[in-house]
C-alpha positions as CSV (number, residue, x, y, z in Angstrom):
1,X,-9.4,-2.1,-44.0
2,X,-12.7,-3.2,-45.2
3,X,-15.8,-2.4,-43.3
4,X,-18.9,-4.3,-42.8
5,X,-22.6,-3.5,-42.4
6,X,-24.3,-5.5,-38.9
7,X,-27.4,-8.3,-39.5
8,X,-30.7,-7.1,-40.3
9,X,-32.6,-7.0,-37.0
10,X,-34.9,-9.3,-38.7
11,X,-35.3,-11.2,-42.7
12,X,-37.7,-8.9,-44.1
13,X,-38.0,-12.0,-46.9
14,X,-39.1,-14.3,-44.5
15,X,-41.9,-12.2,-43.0
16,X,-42.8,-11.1,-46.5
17,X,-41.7,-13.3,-49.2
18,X,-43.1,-11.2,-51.6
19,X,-40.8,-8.4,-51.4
20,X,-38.0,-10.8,-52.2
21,X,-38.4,-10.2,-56.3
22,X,-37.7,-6.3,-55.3
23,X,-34.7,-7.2,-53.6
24,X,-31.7,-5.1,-54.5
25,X,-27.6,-5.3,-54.1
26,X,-26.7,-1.8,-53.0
27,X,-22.6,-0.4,-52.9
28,X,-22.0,0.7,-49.5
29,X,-19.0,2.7,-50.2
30,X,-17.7,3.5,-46.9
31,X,-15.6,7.2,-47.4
32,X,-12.9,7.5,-45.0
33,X,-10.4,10.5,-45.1
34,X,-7.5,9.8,-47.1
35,X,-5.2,10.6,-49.6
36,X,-6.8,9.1,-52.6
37,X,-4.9,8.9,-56.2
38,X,-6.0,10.4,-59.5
39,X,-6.5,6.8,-60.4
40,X,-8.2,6.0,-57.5
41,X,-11.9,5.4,-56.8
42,X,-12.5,7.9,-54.3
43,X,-15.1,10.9,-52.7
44,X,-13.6,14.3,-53.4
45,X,-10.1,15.0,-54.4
46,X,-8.5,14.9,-57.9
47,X,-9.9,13.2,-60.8
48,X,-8.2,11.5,-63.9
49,X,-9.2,14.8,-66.0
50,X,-7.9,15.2,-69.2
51,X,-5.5,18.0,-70.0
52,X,-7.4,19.3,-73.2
53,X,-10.2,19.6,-71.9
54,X,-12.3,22.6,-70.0
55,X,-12.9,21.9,-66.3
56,X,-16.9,22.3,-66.0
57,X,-18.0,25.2,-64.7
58,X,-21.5,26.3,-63.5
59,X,-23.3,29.6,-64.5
60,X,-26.3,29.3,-63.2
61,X,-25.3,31.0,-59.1
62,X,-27.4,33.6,-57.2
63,X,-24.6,34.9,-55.0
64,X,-21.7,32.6,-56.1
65,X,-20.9,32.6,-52.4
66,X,-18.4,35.8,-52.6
67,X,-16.1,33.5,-55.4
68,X,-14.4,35.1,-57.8
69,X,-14.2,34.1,-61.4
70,X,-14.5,31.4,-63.0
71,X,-16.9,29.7,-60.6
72,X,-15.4,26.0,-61.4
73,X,-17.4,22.8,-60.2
74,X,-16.3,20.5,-57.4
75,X,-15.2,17.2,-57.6
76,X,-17.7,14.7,-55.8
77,X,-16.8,11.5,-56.6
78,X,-14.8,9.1,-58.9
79,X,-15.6,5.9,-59.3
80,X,-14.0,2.6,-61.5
81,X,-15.5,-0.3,-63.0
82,X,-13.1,-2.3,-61.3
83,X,-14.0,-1.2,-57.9
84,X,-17.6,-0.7,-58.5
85,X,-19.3,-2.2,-61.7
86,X,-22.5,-1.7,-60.3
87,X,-22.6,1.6,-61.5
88,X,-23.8,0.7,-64.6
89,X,-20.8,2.2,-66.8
90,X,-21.8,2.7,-71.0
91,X,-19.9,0.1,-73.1
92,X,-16.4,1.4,-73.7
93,X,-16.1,3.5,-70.6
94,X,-14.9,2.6,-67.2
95,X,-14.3,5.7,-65.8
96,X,-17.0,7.6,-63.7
97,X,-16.4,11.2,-62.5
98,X,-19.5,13.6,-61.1
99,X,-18.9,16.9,-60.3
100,X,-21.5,19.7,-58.7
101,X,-21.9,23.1,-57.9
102,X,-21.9,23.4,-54.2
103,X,-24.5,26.3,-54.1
104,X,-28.0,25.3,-53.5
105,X,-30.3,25.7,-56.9
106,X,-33.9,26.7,-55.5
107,X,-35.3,27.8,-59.0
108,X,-37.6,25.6,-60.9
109,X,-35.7,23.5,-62.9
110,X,-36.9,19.4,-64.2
111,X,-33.2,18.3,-63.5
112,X,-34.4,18.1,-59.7
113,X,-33.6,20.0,-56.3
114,X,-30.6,21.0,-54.8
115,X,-27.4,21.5,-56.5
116,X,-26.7,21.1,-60.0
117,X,-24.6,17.9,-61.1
118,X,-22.2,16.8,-64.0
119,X,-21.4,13.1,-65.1
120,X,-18.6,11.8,-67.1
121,X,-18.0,8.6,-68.2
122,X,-14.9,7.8,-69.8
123,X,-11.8,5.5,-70.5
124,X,-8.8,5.9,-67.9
125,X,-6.9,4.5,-70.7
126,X,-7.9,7.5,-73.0
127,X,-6.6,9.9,-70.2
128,X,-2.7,9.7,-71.6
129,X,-2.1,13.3,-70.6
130,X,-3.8,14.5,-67.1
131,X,-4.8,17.8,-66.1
132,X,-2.6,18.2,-62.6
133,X,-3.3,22.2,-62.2
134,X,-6.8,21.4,-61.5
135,X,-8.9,23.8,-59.9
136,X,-8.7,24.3,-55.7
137,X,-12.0,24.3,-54.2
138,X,-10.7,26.5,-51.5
139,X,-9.9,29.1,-53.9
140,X,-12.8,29.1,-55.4
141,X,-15.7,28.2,-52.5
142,X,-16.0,29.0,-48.9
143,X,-16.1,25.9,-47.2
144,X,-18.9,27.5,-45.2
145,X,-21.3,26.0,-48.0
146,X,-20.5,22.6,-46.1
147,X,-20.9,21.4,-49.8
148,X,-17.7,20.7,-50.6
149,X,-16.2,17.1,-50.0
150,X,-13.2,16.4,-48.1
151,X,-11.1,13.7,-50.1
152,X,-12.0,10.0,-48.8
153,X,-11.0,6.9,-49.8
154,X,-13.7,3.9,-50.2
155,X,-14.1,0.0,-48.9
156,X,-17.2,-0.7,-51.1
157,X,-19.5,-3.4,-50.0
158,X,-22.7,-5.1,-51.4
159,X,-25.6,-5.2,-49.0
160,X,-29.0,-6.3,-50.2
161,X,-31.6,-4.2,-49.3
162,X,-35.7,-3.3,-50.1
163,X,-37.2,-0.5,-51.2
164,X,-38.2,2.7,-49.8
165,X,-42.0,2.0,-49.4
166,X,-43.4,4.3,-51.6
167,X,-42.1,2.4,-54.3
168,X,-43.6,-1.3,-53.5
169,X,-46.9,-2.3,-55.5
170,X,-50.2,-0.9,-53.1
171,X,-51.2,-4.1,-51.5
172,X,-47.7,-4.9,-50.3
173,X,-46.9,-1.3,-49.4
174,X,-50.2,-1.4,-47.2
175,X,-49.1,-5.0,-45.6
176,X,-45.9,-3.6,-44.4
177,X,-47.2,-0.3,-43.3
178,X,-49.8,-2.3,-41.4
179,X,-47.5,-4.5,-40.1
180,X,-47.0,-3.5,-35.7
181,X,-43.3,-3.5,-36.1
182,X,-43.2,-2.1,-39.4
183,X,-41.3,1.3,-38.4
184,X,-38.3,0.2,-37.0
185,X,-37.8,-3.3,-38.9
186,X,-38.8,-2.2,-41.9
187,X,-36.2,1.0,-42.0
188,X,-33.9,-1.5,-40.7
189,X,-33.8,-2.9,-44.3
190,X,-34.1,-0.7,-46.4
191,X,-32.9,2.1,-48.3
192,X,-29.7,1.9,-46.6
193,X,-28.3,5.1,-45.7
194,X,-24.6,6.9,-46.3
195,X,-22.7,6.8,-49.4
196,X,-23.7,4.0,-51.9
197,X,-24.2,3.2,-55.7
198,X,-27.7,1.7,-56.7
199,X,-30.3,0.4,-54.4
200,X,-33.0,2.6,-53.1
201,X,-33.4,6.4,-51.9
202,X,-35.2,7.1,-48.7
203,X,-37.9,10.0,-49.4
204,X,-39.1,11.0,-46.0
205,X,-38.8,14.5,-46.6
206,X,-40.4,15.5,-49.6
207,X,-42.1,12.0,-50.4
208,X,-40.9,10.2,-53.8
209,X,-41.6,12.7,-57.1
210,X,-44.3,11.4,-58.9
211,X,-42.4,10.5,-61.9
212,X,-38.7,9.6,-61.9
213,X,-38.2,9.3,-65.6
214,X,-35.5,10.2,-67.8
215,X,-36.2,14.0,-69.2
216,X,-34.9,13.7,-72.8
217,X,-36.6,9.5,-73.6
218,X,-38.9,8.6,-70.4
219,X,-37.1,5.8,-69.2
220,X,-37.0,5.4,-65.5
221,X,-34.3,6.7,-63.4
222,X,-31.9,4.6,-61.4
223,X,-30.4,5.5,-58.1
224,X,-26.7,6.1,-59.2
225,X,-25.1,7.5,-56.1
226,X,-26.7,8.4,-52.7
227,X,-24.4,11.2,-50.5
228,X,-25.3,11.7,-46.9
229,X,-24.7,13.3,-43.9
230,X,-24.4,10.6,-41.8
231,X,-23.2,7.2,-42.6
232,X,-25.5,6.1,-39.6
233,X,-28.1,7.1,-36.8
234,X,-27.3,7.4,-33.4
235,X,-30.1,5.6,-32.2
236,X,-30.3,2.1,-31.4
237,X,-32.9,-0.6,-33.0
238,X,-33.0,-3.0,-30.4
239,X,-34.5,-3.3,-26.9
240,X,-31.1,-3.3,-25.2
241,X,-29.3,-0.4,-27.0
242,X,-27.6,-2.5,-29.2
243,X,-25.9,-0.3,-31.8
244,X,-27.4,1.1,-34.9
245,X,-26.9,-1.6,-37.8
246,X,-25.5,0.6,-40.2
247,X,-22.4,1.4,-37.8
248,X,-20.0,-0.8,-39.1
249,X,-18.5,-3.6,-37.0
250,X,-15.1,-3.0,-37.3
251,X,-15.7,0.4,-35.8
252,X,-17.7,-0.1,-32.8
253,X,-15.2,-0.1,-30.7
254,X,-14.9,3.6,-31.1
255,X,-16.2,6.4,-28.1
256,X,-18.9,8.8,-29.1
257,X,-16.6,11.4,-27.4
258,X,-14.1,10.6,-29.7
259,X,-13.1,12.4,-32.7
260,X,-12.3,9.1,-34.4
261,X,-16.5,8.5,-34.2
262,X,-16.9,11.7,-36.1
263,X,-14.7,11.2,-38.8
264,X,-16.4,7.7,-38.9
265,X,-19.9,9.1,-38.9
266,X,-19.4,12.3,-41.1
267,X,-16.4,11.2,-42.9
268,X,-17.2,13.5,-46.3
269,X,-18.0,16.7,-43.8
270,X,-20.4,17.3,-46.2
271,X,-24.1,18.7,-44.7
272,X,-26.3,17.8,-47.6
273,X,-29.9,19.2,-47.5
274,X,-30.9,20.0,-43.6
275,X,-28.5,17.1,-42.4
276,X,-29.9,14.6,-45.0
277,X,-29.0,12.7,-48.2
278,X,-29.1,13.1,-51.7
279,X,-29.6,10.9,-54.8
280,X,-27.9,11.8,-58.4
281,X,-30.5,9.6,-60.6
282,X,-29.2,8.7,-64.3
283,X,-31.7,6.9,-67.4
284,X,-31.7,3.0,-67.2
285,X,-31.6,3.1,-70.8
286,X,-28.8,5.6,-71.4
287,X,-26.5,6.7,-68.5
288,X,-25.2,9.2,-70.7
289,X,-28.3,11.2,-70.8
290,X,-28.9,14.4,-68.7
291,X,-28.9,13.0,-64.9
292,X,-31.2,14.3,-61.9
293,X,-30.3,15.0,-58.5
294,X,-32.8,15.2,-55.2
295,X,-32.3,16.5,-51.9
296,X,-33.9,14.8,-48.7
């Protein structure tokens, strides 16, 4: 089933035609439980890992959450170039698996806040012999961390969207904060929220770092995959209560009592940050370098 993202309340490029050169074609990728393949693009469940090589692990836990060894990492997502090109895969690869460590990582550290990511990029076709004994989150984690995915499959689809404020040149920033709707409508288009590749992060919480640069050649960072809470609000934008854009329209027909609107709304089960989002960042020169990941 493929899912689709309401109208803008209003066309943020018609009231502002200069924000139409910062413009951007973000992935919603809509998680829904599932039983996704190794194959598959998917959030959580088993990747296309090869069987010569280590599964990551992570050394770097204060309490390890009463695991026992090894303390392997979790599988977040996988993602294809054929389902989503818009991640940006290296020439050669088109294979995309991140994994984390589902513990929070409060110390100082340049690679961000929050917990500590891998990225591979690969060629499926390389993957000739797959690792099927891989590691069982449950075995390992408590799934009291809330920090470990339950397996979904994805319906990607492009929205365009603007930029989280912060990120617009001065003068425009200070038009659209100035402008009286400028809370609601503006939010309304941009920096989508739930799952996506690419596009903008919102940065509410901790306001945007003040330099989102690669660490090892000072390029800037890209957004290469948001995670979230929620897929949308429960609020309402317009006067009448009309629902919340982001609830897609092929599932508005579901109860707020229902469990169905849960799984809808929270399909990873995932509580990232405080009931926020998260943004794994990776070098717009080279994807392949050391990636950063922020908590909201």
């Amino acid at each position: 089933m493929s899912l689709t993202t309401g109208a803008p309340s209003v066309d943020l490029a018609q009231v502002f035609p200069e924000l139409i050169p910062y413009a951007r074609t973000t992935v919603r990728l809509h998680p829904r439980r599932g039983e996704p393949g190794m194959r598959d693009s998917h959030i959580g469940g088993p990747l296309l890992w090869p069987a010569g090589e280590a599964w990551p692990e992570c050394t770097d836990q204060k309490s390890h959450g009463g695991a026992a060894d090894p303390y392997p990492m979790v599988p977040i997502a996988q993602l294809t170039a054929a389902d989503v090109p818009e991640a940006g895969f290296p020439a050669g690869t088109d294979l995309l698996q991140i994994l984390w460590c589902p513990e929070w990582h409060d110390r100082p550290h340049p690679e961000g806040w929050g917990q500590a990511c891998r990225v591979f990029w690969r060629r499926a076709a390389d993957v000739t012999d797959v690792l099927t004994d891989q590691p069982d989150p449950e075995e390992h984690w408590d799934y009291e961390w809330d920090m470990i995915p339950r397996a979904c499959v994805l319906q990607p689809e492009r929205v365009v969207e603007y930029p989280w404020e912060e990120e617009l040149p001065e003068d425009l920033r200070d038009r659209v904060a100035a402008w009286p709707a400028e809370r609601d409508l503006y939010d309304d288009g941009s920096a989508i929220p739930g799952y996506k590749v690419g596009g903008s992060m919102n940065w509410s919480v901790s306001d945007m770092p003040r330099s989102l640069t690669c660490l090892a050649c000072e390029a800037p960072l890209a957004l290469l995959l948001q995670l979230d809470t929620y897929e949308w609000a429960l609020g309402a934008w317009g006067p009448d209560g009309e629902p919340h854009r982001f609830w897609p329209l092929e599932e508005r027909h579901l109860e707020r009592e229902d469990p169905e609107f849960d799984l809808a709304r929270q399909p990873v089960g995932m509580t990232v940050g405080r009931a926020g989002h998260g943004g794994l960042f990776v070098c717009s020169a080279d994807p392949a370098h050391p990636p950063r990941y922020f908590t909201q």
